[in-house]
C-alpha positions as CSV (number, residue, x, y, z in Angstrom):
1,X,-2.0,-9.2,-5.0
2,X,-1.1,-5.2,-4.2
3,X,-2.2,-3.5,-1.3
4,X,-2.9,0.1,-2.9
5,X,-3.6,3.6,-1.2
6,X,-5.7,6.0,-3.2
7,X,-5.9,9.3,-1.6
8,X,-8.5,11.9,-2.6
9,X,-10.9,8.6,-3.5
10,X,-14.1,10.6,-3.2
11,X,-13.1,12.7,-5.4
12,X,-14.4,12.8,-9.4
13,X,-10.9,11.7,-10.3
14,X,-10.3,9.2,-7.6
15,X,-13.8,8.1,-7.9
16,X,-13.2,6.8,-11.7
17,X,-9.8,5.3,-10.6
18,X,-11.5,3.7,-7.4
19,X,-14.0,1.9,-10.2
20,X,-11.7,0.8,-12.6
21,X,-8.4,-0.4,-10.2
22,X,-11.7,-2.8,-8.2
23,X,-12.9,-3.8,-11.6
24,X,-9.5,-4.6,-12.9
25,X,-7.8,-5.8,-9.9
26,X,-10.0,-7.2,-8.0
27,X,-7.7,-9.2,-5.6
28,X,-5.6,-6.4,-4.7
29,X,-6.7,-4.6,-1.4
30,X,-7.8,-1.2,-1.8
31,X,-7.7,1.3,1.1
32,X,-9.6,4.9,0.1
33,X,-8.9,7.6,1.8
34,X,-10.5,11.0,1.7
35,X,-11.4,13.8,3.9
36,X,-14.6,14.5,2.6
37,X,-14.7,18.0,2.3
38,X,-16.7,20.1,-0.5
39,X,-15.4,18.4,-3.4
40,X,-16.0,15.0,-1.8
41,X,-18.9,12.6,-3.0
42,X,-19.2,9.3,-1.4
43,X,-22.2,8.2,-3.0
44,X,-20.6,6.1,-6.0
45,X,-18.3,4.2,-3.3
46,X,-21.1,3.2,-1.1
47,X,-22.2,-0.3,-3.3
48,X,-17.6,-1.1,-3.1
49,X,-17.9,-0.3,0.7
50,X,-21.0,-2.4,1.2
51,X,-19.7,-5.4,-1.2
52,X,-16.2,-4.5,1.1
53,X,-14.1,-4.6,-2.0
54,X,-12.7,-1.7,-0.7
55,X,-12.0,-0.2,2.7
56,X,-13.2,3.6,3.4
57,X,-11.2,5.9,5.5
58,X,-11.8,9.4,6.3
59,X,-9.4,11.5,7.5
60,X,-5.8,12.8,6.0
61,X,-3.0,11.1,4.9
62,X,-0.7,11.1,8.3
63,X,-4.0,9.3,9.2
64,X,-4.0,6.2,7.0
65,X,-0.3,5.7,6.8
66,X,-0.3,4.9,10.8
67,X,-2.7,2.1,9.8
68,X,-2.0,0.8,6.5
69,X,1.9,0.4,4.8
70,X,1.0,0.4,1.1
71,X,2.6,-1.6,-1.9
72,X,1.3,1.3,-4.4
73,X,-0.1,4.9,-4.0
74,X,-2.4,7.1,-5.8
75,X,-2.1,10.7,-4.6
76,X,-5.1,12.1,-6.6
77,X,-6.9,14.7,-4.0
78,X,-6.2,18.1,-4.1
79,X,-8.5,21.0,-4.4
80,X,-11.0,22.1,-7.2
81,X,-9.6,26.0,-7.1
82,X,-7.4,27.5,-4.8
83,X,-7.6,31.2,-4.6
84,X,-9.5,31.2,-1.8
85,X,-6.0,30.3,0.1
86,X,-4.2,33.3,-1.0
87,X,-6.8,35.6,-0.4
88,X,-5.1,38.2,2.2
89,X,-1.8,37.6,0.2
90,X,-0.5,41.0,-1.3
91,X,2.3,39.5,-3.7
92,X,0.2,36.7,-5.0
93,X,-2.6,39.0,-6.3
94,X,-0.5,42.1,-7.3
């Protein structure tokens, strides 16, 4: 049995690895983590949450690590586009 961190869970990526690692593995304790933001959608986690095959945090990853010392991690969030963060920068869009 694993205890496994999978940040960025709510996400369509760590959504499909969410399903398959609980389907697989279903001893090994799963912790989620995900800040929910745009990208986010919770709705295909809600039946793992409910059956508590897994355990749903939000927040960041400074967050979860004060709570929970993983065997394995899964750093899978990250953002669909990023130009809005170098908007104002001169040397990035020169």
């Amino acid at each position: 049995m694993h205890s496994v961190l999978i940040t960025g869970g709510a996400g369509f990526i760590g959504q499909n690895l969410v399903h398959d690692w609980s389907s697989k593995r279903p001893e090994d304790r799963v912790v989620v983590l995900d800040a929910l933001t745009y990208a986010a959608n919770i709705r295909s986690l809600e039946p793992l949450i409910a059956d508590r095959r897994i355990t749903f945090v939000k927040g960041d990853i400074p967050t979860v690590l004060e709570m929970f010392s993983p065997d394995i991690r899964w750093q899978v969030s990250g953002r669909a586009g990023i130009a809005g963060e170098y908007r104002g920068h001169d040397a990035f869009w020169d």
